[in-house]
Each structure stands twice: as structure tokens, then as C-alpha cells.
C-alpha positions as protocol buffer text, in pm:
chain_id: "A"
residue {
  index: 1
  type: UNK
  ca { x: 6535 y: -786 z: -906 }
}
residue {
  index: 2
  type: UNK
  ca { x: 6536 y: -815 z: -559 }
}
residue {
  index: 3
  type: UNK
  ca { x: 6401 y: -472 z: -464 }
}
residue {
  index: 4
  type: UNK
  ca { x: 6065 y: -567 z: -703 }
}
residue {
  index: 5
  type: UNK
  ca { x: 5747 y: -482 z: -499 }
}
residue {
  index: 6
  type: UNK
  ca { x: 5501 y: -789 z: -467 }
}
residue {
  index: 7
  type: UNK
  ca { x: 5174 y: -799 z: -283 }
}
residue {
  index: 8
  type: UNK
  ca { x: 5136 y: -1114 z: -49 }
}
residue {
  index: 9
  type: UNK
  ca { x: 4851 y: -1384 z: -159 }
}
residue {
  index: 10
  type: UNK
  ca { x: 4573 y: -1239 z: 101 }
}
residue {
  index: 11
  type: UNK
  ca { x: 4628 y: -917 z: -47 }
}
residue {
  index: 12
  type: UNK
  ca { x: 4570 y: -1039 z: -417 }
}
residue {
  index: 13
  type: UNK
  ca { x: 4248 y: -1228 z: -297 }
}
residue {
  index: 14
  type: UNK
  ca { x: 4122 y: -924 z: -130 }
}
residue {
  index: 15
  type: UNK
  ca { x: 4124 y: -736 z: -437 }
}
residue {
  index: 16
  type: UNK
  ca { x: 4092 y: -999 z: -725 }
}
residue {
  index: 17
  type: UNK
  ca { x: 3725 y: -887 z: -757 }
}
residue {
  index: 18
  type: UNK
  ca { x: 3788 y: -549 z: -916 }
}
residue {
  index: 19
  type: UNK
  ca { x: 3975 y: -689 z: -1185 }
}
residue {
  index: 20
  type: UNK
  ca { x: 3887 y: -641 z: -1503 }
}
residue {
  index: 21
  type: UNK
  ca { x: 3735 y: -978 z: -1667 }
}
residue {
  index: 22
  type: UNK
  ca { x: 3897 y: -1166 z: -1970 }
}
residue {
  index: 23
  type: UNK
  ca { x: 3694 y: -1063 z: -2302 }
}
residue {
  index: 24
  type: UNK
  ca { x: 3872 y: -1332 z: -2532 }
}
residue {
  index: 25
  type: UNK
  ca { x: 4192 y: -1136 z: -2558 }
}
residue {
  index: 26
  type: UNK
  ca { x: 4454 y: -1276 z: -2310 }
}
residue {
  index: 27
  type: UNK
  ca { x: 4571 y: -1012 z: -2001 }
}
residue {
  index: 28
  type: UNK
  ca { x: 4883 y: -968 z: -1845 }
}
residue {
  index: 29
  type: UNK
  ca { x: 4929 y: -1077 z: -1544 }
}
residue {
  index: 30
  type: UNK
  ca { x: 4729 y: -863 z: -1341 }
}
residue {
  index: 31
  type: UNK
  ca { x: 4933 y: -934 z: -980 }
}
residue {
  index: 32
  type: UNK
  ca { x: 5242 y: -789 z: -1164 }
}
residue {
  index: 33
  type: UNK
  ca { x: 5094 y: -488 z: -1335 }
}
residue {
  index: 34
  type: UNK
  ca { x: 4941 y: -348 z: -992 }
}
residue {
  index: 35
  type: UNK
  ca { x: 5256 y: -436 z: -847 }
}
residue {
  index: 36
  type: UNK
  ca { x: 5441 y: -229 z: -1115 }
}
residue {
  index: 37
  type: UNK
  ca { x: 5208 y: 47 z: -1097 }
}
residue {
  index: 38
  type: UNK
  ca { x: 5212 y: 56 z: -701 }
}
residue {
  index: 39
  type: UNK
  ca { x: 5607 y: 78 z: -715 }
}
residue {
  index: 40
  type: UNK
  ca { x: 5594 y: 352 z: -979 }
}
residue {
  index: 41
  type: UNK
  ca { x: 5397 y: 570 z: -759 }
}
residue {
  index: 42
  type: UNK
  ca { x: 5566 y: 512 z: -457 }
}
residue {
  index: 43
  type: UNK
  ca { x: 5910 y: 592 z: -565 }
}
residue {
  index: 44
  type: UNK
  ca { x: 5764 y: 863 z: -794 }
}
residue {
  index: 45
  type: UNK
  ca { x: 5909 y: 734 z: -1126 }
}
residue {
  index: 46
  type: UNK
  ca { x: 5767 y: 807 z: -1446 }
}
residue {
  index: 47
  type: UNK
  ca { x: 5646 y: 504 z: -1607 }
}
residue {
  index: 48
  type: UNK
  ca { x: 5902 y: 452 z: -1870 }
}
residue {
  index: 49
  type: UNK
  ca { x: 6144 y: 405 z: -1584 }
}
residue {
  index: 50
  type: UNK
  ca { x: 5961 y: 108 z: -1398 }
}
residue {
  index: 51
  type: UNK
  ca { x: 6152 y: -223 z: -1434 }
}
residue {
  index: 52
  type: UNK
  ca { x: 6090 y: -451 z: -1689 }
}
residue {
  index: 53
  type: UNK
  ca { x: 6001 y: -772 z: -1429 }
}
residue {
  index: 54
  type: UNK
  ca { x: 5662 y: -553 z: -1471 }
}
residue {
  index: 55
  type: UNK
  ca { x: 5606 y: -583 z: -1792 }
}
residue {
  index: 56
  type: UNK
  ca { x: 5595 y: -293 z: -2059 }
}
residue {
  index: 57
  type: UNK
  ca { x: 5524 y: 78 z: -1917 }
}
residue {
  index: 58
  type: UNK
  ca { x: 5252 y: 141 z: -2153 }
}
residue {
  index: 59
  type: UNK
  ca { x: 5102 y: -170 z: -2000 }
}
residue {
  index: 60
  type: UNK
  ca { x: 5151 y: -54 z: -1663 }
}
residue {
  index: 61
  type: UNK
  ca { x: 5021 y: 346 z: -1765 }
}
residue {
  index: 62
  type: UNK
  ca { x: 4706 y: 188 z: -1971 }
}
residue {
  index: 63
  type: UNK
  ca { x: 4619 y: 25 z: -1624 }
}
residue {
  index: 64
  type: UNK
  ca { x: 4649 y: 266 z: -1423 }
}
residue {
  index: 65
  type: UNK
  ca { x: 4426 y: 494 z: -1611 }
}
residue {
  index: 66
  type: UNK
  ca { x: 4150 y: 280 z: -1658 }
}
């Protein structure tokens, strides 16, 4: 777990406006699913291969389409 990508505090501020907003249903952690679908692409995994401190890959491929 210690090679598990995490964006610093400034980062998440800088782009905590373009996430999606809550619509009664409760979200994942949004922090960890970007950082699961950054380290996905840039160690060109598919996404059933990401680690599981990211949560589920459909989670993480959902995301990343939308």
C-alpha cells in the first residue's frame, strides 16, 4: 500500500469544484477514485487490475467515463 498514488490537499482544493454534486445517494470518496483512476492510466493497467485501497474498478471505470 505504500506505492498508492495520492494527490496533496492544494491539489484536491484546486479541483473540488468539478466534482460531481451529491443527489441523495451517497459517493465514494471522490479524492480516492481520481487517485485510482490517475494511477491506472499512468502505469497503463486495465481497470480490473487497480488496487483495491481505490475502491471497486467499475467504480473507478464509471468515473472516468463520465
Amino acid at each position: 500500500m505504500s506505492d498508492v498514488f495520492l494527490p496533496s490537499e492544494s491539489q484536491i482544493r484546486r479541483i473540488e469544484p468539478f466534482f460531481p454534486l451529491v443527489h441523495g445517494v451517497p459517493r465514494v470518496d471522490d479524492c480516492r477514485v481520481l487517485s485510482g483512476i490517475v494511477y491506472v492510466i499512468r502505469n497503463w493497467l486495465q481497470w480490473k487490475d487497480a488496487q483495491k485501497a481505490y475502491g471497486p474498478h467499475k467504480t473507478l471505470y464509471n468515473r472516468f467515463i463520465r
